[in-house]
C-alpha positions in Angstrom: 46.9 -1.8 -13.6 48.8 1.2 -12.4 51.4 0.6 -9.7 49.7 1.5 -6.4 52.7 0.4 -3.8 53.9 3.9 -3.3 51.2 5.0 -1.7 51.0 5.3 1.8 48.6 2.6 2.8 45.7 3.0 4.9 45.1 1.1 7.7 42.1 -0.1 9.3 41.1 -1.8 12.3 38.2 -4.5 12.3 35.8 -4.8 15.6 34.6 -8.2 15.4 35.7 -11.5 13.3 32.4 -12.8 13.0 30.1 -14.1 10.1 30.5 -10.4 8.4 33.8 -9.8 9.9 35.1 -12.7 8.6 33.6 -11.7 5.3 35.1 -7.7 5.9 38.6 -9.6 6.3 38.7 -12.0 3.3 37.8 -8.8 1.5 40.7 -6.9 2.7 43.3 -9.5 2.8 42.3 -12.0 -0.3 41.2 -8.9 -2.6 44.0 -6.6 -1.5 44.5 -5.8 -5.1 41.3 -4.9 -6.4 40.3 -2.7 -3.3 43.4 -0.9 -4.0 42.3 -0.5 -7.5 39.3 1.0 -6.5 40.6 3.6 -4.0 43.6 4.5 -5.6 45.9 3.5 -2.7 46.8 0.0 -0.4 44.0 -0.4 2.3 45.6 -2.3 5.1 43.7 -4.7 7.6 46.1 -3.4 10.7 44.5 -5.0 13.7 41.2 -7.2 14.0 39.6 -7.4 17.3 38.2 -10.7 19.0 36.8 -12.0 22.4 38.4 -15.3 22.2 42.1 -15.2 20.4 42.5 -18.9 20.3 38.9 -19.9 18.2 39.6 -21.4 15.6 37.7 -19.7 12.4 37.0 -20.1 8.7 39.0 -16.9 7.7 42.8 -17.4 7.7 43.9 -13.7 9.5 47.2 -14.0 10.9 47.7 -13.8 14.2 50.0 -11.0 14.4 46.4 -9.2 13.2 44.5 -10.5 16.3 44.1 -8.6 19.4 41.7 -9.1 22.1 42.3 -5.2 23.8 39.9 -2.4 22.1 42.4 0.2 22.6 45.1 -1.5 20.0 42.8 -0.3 17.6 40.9 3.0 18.9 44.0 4.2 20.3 46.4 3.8 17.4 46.6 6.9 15.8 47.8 5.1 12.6 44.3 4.1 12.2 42.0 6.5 10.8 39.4 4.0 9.6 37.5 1.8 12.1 34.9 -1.3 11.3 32.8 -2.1 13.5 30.8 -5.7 13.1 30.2 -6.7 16.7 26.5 -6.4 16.5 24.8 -5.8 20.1 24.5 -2.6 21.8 26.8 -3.0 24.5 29.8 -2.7 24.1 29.6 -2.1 20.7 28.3 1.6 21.2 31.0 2.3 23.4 33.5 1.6 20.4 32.1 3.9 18.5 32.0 6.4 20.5 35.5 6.6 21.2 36.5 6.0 17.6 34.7 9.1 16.8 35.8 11.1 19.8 39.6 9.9 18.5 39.1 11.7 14.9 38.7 8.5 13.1 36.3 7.3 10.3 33.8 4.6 11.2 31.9 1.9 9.4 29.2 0.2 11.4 26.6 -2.7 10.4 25.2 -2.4 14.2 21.1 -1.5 13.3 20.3 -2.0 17.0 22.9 0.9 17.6 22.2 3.3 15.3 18.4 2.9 15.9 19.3 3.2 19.6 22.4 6.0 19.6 22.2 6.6 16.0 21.7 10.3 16.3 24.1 11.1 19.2 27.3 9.2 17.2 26.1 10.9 13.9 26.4 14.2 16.0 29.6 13.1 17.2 31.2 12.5 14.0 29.6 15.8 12.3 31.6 17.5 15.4 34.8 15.8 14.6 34.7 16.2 10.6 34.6 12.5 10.3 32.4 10.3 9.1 29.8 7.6 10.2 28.1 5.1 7.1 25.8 2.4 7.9 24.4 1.1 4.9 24.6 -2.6 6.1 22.5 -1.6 9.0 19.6 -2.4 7.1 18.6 -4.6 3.9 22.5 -6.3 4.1 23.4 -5.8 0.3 20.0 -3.5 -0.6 21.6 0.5 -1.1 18.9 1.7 0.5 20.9 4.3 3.1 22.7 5.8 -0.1 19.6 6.1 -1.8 18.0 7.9 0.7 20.7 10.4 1.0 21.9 11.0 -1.7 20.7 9.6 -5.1 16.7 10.3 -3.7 17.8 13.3 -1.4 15.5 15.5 -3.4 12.8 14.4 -2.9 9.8 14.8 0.3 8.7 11.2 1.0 5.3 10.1 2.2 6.1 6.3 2.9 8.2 3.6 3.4 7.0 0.0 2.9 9.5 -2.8 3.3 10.3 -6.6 4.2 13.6 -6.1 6.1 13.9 -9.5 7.6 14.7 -12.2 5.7 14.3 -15.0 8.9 10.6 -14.0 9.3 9.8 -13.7 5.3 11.3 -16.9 5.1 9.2 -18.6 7.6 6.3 -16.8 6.2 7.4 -18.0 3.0 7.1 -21.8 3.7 3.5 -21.5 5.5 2.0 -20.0 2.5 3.6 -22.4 -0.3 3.8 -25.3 1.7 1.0 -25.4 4.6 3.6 -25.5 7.3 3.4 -24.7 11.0 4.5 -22.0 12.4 6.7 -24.2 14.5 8.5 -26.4 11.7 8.9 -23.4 9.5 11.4 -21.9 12.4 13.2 -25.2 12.8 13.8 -25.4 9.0 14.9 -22.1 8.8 17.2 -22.2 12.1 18.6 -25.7 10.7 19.0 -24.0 6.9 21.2 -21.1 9.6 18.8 -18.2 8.4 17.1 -17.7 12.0 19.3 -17.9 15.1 19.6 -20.6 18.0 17.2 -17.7 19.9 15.2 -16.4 17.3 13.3 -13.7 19.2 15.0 -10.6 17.3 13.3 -12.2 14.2 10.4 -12.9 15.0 8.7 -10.7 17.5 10.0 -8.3 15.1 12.7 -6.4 17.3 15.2 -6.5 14.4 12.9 -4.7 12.0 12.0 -2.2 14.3 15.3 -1.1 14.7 15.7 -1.3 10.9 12.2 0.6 10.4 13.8 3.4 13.0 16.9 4.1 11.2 14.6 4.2 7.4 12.1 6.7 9.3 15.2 8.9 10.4 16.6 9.2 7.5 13.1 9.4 4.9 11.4 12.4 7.4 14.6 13.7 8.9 13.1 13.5 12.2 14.1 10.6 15.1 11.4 7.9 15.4 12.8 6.4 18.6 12.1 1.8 18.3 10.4 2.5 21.6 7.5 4.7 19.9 7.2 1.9 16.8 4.1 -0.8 17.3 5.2 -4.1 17.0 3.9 -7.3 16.6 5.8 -10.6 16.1 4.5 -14.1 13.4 4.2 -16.4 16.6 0.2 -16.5 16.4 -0.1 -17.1 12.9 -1.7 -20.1 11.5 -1.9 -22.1 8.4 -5.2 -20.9 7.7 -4.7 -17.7 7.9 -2.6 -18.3 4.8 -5.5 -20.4 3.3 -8.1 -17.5 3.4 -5.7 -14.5 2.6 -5.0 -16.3 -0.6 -8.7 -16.8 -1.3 -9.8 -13.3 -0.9 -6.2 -12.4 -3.4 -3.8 -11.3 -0.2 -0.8 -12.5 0.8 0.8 -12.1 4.5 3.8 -10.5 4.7 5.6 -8.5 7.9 6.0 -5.2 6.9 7.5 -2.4 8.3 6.0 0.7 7.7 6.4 4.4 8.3 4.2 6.9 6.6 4.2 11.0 7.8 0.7 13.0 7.5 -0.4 16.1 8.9 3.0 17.1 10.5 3.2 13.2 12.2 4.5 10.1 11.6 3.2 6.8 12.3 5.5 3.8 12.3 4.6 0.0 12.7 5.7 -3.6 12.4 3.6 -6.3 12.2 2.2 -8.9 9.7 -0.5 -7.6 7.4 -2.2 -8.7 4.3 -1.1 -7.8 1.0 -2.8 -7.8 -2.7 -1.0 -10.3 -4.5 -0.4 -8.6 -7.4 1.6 -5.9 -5.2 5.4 -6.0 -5.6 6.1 -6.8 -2.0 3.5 -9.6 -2.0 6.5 -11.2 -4.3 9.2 -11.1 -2.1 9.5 -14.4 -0.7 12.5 -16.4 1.0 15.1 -15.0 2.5 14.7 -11.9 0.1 14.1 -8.5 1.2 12.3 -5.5 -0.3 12.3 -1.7 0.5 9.6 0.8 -1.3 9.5 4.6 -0.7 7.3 7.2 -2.3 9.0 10.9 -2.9 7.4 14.0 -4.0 9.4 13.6 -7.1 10.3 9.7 -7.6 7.2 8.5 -7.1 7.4 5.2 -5.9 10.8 2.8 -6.1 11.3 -0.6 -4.9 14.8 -1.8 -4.2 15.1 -5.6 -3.8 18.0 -7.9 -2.8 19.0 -10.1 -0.1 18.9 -8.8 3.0 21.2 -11.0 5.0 24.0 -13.1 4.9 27.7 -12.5 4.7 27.9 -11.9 1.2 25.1 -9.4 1.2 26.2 -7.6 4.3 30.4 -7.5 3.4 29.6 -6.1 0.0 27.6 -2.7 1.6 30.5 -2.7 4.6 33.2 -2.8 2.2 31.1 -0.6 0.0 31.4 2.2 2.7 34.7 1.6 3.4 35.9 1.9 -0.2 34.2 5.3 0.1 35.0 6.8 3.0 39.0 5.6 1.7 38.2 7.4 -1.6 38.2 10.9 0.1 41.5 9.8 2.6 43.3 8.9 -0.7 42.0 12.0 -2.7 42.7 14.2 0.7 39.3 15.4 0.0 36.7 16.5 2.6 34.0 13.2 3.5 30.5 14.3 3.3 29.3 15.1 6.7 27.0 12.6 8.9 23.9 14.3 9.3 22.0 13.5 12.2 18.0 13.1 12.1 16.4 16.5 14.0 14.2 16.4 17.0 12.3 13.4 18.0 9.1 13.1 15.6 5.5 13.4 16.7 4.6 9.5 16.4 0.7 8.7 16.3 -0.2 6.0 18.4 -1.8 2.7 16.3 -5.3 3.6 17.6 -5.4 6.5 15.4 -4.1 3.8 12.7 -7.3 3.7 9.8 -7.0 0.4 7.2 -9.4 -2.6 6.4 -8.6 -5.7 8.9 -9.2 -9.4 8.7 -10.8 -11.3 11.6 -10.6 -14.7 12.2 -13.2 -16.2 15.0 -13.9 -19.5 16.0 -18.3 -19.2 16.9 -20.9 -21.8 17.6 -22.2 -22.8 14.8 -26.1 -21.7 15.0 -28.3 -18.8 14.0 -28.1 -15.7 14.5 -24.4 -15.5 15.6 -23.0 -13.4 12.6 -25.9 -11.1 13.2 -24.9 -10.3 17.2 -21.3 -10.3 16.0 -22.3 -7.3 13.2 -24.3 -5.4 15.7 -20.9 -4.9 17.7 -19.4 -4.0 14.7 -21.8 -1.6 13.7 -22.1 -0.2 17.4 -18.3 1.0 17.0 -18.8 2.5 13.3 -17.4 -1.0 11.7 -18.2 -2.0 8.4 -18.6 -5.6 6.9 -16.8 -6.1 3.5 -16.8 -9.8 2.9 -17.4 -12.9 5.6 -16.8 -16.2 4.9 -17.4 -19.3 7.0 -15.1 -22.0 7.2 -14.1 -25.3 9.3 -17.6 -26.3 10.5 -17.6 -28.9 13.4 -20.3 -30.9 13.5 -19.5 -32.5 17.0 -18.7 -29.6 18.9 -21.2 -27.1 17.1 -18.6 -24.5 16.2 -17.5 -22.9 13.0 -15.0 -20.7 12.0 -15.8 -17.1 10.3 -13.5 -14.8 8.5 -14.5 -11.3 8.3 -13.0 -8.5 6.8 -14.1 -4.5 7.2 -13.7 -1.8 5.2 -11.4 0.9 6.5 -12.3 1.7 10.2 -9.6 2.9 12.8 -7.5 0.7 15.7 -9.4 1.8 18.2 -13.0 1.0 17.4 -11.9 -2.7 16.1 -9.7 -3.2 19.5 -13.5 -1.9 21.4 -15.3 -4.3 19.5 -13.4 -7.4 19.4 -12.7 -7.3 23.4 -16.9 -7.1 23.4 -17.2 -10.0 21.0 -14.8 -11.7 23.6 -17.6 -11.9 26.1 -20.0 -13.1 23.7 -21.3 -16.5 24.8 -21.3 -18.0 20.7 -17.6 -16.5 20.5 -15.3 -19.4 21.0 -12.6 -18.0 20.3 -10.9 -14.7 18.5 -7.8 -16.1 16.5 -6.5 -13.3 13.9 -6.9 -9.9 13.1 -4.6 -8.9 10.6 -4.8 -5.2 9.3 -5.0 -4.9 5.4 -2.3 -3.0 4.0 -3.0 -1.4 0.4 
């Protein structure tokens, strides 16, 4: 190995010695050597900023390293590279603003930032020559954000499909293979330390949607605000749902979909049936799975874990090994480009796909007729229905019905009039069919 001592090092400052951070720090400090190698000159681990000095932690940092003031770090100008692992909005935002405004480089694995402020810091670092990455923003170890701009830049792309949470396909996971409840699949998962003490990021599907925003950006080059991104969370799923998806060849999965058509895009997160023989129908565990189709690609599937702190330190480090590269070669970074205008978003009534209904009906003649008449009434058509669960005592039974392609808006009509049938019990599912 050639002797890389007599070059000046550079330094960088670490926001936040959490799970990543931690991982960011062994990196620098354990690996010193082989980073070096890589960038053609010492990286340094100046200063590493914490809320609580004294915790005690699983990554031995010195404490000479350890600061609990911000401004050791955006104010020293022998810092040109910044990492910022706090996660949150607030005040994490803030950091990287005034990084950026202080003419220094900036590594961020905040997706709830750069789906909220993503555009305005990109512009900020475009404005100060400096440079912004965020691949672990989404996917953790998955190079999707490189792949999009650069390696797939080329191409015009039509859709992207994914599974970019690895709590909720975990818990989705272990209903369909092992019958479990919604409710012991979360507990498993939290006690296996894949879903947090408050899991509602996970599973109402916040965190993808702020995933699914920063993927849209970048794939259409337009801003696809999380605000204007349907969501639905897993909390209503049941066992059964599982049980009939399987029998008709589906799987449930939460996706997180943006396609573009006609000049608009429409963006959504919510669980949906699969065919099982599709790629992302595999993805199981804490595995996750992004698919985009380009003009020129085609379709390409990158798979990997998506959290973690091995995952997420190796597409942090990844960025920071680049964005070193051009300090050490003196060359120029390539800029931060910011998404254009916000995107014209269609709302999900104008959404068109096959759906799955699951109703709980008295169990007598004549009910699956009325509940096909208000189908038909709202241009609905009947693919398959099966009935399932009869119960003798109480009379009732349950149906599962899926449609051929119809739009949002005329199943949302004809479900809230099946609501005030007398023979429906009860409406449990409907799960649109994703192809």
């Amino acid at each position: 190995m050639s002797d890389l001592s007599h070059g000046n090092p550079i330094n960088v400052g670490l926001l936040g010695l959490g799970v990543v951070g931690g991982g960011v720090a062994a990196a620098l400090l354990e690996q010193a050597e082989v980073v070096a190698a890589k960038v053609g000159r010492p990286v340094n681990l100046k200063k590493v900023l914490v809320r609580d000095a004294a915790r005690k932690r699983d990554v031995a940092v010195p404490d000479s390293l350890i600061t609990t003031n911000p401004e050791d770090i955006l104010s020293d100008p022998d810092i040109p590279l910044v990492v910022e692992v706090i996660g949150g909005e607030t005040p994490a935002a803030q950091y990287l603003k005034d990084a950026l405004q202080a003419g220094k480089h900036v590594v961020t694995a905040n997706k709830e930032v750069m789906a909220k402020r993503g555009p305005e810091l990109l512009a900020v670092a475009q404005s100060r020559g400096v440079n912004l990455l965020y691949e672990a923003s989404v996917g953790g170890g998955i190079p999707i954000i490189g792949c999009l701009g650069k390696e797939l830049v080329a191409n015009r792309f039509h859709s992207v499909r994914s599974i970019i949470n690895g709590t909720t396909n975990y818990i989705l996971t272990r209903m369909a293979n092992d019958h479990t409840d919604f409710g012991l699949a979360l507990a498993e998962a939290q006690e296996r330390g894949y879903a947090e003490s408050d899991p509602t990021n996970d599973i109402e599907g916040f965190d993808a949607v702020y995933k699914l925003s920063i993927l849209a950006g970048l794939a259409f080059h337009r801003r696809v605000p999380p605000e204007s991104i349907y969501r639905e969370g897993i909390t209503r799923l049941q066992p059964q749902d599982f049980r009939y998806a399987r029998e008709l060849g589906y799987a449930i999965k939460s996706l997180a979909i943006a396609t573009e058509a006609d000049g608009a895009i429409q963006a959504r997160v919510y669980p949906a049936l699969i065919p099982q023989d599709n790629m992302l129908a595999k993805v199981d565990g804490v595995y996750n799975a992004v698919e985009v189709e380009g003009s020129l690609c085609g379709r390409v599937l990158i798979h990997g874990r998506g959290a973690g702190r091995g995952p997420t330190t190796s597409a942090v480090v990844g960025d920071l090994v680049e964005i070193a590269r051009s300090l050490s070669s003196g060359s120029t970074p390539l800029p931060s480009v910011a998404p254009e205008d916000t995107g014209s978003v269609r709302s999900i009534d104008d959404l068109e796909c096959q759906y799955f209904l699951r109703l709980n009906i008295a169990d007598r003649p004549g009910v699956l007729a009325q509940i096909a008449r208000i189908l038909g009434d709202q241009n609905i058509s009947i693919a398959s229905v099966l009935q399932k669960d009869a119960n003798p005592e109480a009379q009732t039974a349950e149906i599962v019905i899926t449609t051929h392609p119809a739009r949002e808006l005329w199943v949302q009509r004809a479900l809230q009039q099946a609501e005030g049938l007398e023979v429906v019990q009860e409406i449990n599912s409907l799960l649109r069919i994703e192809d």
